[in-house]
C-alpha positions as CSV (number, residue, x, y, z in Angstrom):
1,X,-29.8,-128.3,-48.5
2,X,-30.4,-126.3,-45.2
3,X,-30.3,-122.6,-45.6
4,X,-28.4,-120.0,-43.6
5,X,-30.3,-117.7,-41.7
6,X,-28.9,-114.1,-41.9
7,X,-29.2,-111.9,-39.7
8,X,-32.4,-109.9,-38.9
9,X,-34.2,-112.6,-40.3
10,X,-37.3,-114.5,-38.3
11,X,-38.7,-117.6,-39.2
12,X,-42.6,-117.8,-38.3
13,X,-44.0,-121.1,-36.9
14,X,-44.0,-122.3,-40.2
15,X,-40.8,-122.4,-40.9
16,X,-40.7,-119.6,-43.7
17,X,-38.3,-116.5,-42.9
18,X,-39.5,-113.2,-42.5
19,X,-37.6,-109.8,-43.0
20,X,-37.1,-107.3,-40.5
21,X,-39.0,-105.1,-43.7
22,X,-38.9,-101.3,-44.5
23,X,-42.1,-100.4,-42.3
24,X,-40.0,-99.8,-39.3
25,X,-37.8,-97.7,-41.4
26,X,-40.2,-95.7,-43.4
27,X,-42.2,-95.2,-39.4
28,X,-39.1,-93.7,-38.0
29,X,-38.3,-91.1,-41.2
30,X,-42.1,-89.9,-40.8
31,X,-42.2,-89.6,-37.6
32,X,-38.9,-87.6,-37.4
33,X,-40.1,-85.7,-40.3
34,X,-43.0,-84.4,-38.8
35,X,-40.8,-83.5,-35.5
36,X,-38.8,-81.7,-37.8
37,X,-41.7,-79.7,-39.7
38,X,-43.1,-79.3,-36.3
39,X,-40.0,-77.6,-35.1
40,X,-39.6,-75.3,-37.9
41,X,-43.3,-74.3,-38.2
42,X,-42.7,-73.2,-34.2
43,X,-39.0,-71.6,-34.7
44,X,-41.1,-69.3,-37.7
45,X,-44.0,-68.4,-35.4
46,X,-41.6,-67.1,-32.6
47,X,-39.4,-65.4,-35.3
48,X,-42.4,-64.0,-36.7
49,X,-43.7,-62.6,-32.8
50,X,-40.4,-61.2,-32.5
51,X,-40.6,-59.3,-35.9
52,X,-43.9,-57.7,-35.1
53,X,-42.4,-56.8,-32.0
54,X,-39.4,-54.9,-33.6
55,X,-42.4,-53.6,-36.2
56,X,-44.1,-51.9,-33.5
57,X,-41.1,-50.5,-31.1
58,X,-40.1,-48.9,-34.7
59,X,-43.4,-47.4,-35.4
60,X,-43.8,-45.5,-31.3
61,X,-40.7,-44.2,-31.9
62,X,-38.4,-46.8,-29.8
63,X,-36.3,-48.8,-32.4
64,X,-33.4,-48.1,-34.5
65,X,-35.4,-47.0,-36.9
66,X,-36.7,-44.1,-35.0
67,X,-34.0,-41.2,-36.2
68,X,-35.7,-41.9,-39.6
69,X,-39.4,-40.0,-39.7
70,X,-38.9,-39.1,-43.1
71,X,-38.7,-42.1,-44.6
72,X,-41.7,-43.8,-42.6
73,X,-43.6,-41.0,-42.8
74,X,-43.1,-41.7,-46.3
75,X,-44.0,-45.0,-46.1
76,X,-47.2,-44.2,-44.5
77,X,-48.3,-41.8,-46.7
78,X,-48.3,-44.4,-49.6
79,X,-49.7,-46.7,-47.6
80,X,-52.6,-44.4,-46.9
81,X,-52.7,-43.9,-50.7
82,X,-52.7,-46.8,-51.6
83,X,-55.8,-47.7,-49.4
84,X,-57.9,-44.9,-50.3
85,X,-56.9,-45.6,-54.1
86,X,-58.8,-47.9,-56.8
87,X,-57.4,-50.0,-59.6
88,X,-58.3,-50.8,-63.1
89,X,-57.4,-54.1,-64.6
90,X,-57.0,-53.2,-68.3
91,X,-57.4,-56.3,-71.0
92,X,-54.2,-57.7,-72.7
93,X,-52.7,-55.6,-75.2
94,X,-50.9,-57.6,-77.7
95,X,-49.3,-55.0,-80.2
96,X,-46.1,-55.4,-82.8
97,X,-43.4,-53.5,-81.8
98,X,-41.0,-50.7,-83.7
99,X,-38.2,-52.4,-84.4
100,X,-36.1,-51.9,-87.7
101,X,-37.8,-55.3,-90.0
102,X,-40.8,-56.1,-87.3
103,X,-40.9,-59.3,-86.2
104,X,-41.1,-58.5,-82.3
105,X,-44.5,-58.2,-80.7
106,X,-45.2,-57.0,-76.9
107,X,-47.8,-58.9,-74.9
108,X,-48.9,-56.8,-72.2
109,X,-51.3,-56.1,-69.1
110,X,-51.6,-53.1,-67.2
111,X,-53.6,-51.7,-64.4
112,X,-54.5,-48.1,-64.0
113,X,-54.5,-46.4,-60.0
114,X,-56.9,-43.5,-59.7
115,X,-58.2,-41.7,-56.2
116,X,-61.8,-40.2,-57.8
117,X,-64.3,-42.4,-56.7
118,X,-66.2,-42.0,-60.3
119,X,-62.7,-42.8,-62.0
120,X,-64.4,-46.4,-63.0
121,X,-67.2,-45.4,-64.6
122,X,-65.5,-42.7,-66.5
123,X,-62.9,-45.6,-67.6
124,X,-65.0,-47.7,-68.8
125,X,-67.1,-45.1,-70.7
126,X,-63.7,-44.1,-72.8
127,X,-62.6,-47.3,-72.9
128,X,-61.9,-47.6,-76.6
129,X,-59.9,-44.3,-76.3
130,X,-57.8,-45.4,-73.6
131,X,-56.9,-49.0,-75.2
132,X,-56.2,-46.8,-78.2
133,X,-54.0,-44.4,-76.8
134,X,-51.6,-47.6,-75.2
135,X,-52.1,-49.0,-78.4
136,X,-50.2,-46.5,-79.8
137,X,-47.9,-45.6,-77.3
138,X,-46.9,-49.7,-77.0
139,X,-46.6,-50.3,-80.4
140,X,-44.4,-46.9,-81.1
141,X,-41.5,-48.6,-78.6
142,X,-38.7,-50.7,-80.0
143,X,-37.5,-53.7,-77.9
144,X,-34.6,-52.1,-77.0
145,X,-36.7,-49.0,-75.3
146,X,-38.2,-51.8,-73.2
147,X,-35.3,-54.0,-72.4
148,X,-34.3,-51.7,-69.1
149,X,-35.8,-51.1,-66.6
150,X,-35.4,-47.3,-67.4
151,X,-37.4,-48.6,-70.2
152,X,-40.3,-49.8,-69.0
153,X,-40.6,-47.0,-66.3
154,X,-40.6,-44.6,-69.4
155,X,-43.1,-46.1,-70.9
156,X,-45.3,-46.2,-67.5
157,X,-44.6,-42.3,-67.1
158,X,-45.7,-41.6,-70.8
159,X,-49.1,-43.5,-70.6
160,X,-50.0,-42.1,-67.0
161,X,-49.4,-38.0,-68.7
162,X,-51.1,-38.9,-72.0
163,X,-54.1,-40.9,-69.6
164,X,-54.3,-37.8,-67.2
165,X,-54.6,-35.6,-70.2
166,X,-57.5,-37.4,-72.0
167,X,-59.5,-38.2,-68.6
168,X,-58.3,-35.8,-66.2
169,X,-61.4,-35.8,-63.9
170,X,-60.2,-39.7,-63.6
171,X,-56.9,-38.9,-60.6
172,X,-55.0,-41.2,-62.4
173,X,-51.7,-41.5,-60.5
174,X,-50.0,-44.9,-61.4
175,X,-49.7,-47.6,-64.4
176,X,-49.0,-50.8,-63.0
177,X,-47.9,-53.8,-65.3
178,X,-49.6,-56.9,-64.5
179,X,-47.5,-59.1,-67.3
180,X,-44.8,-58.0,-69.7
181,X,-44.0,-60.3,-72.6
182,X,-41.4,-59.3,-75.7
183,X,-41.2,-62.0,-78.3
């Protein structure tokens, strides 16, 4: 019995029939794929020109954000800080917390920012004090005192005065949390 040939079908010199296959197909979709990544990757790059563009008019006084000095002048100043400042990377505190029948625990990380150059050394020299005093201050929250974001700023605020007050020669001036886990 003679088979019909459909369509898009070849027979070779043989006789047997050959698809038209998916390699055509699959060609095509990476190739337009790539034109497409290609397209976005170049739409991005001018976007990102014109950005910079609009950063700088803004910061010589041209943009729309020139009638605000205050606020980038603000912006600046932290900047600066921030540059001229060091960090501390504090181990992970992992503390039960105050709640009415226990059975919550805080796992935490924080970072300390300081601006005196011997801050590090004098750090790591009182280290056992300072994991003691977050110790305490960490495990003398309830879960609800760290459910807001009130909360957590509190409790950032509290450390940085009790920190200043035991190492003042430090310049501590921010607690940073690196991780923040209530379970």
């Amino acid at each position: 019995m003679a088979e019909a040939e459909k369509p898009g079908e070849k027979k070779d010199a043989g006789g047997e029939k050959k698809g038209g296959g998916l390699m055509p197909v699959l060609v095509g979709s990476l190739v337009s794929g790539g034109l497409l990544l290609g397209g976005m990757a170049y739409l991005m790059q001018a976007q990102n020109k014109e950005l910079k563009g609009a950063l700088e008019a803004a910061s010589k006084g041209k943009g729309p954000d020139a009638a605000q000095p205050a606020v980038k002048d603000a912006a600046a100043k932290d900047a600066a800080s921030t540059a001229e400042s060091g960090f501390y990377d504090l181990d992970e505190f992992l503390v039960n917390l105050a709640n009415p029948g226990g059975g919550r625990f805080l796992r935490a990380t924080l970072s300390l920012r300081f601006h005196n150059e011997s801050a590090r050394e004098l750090i790591k020299k009182s280290q056992p004090r300072v994991r003691d005093l977050i110790i305490d201050n960490l495990s003398s929250r309830t879960t609800q005192d760290l459910a807001t974001r009130e909360g957590k700023a509190k409790l950032k605020d509290d450390v940085l005065n009790q920190l200043t007050r035991l190492i003042p020669e430090a310049g501590f001036d921010g607690v940073f949390l690196q991780s923040f886990t209530i379970q």
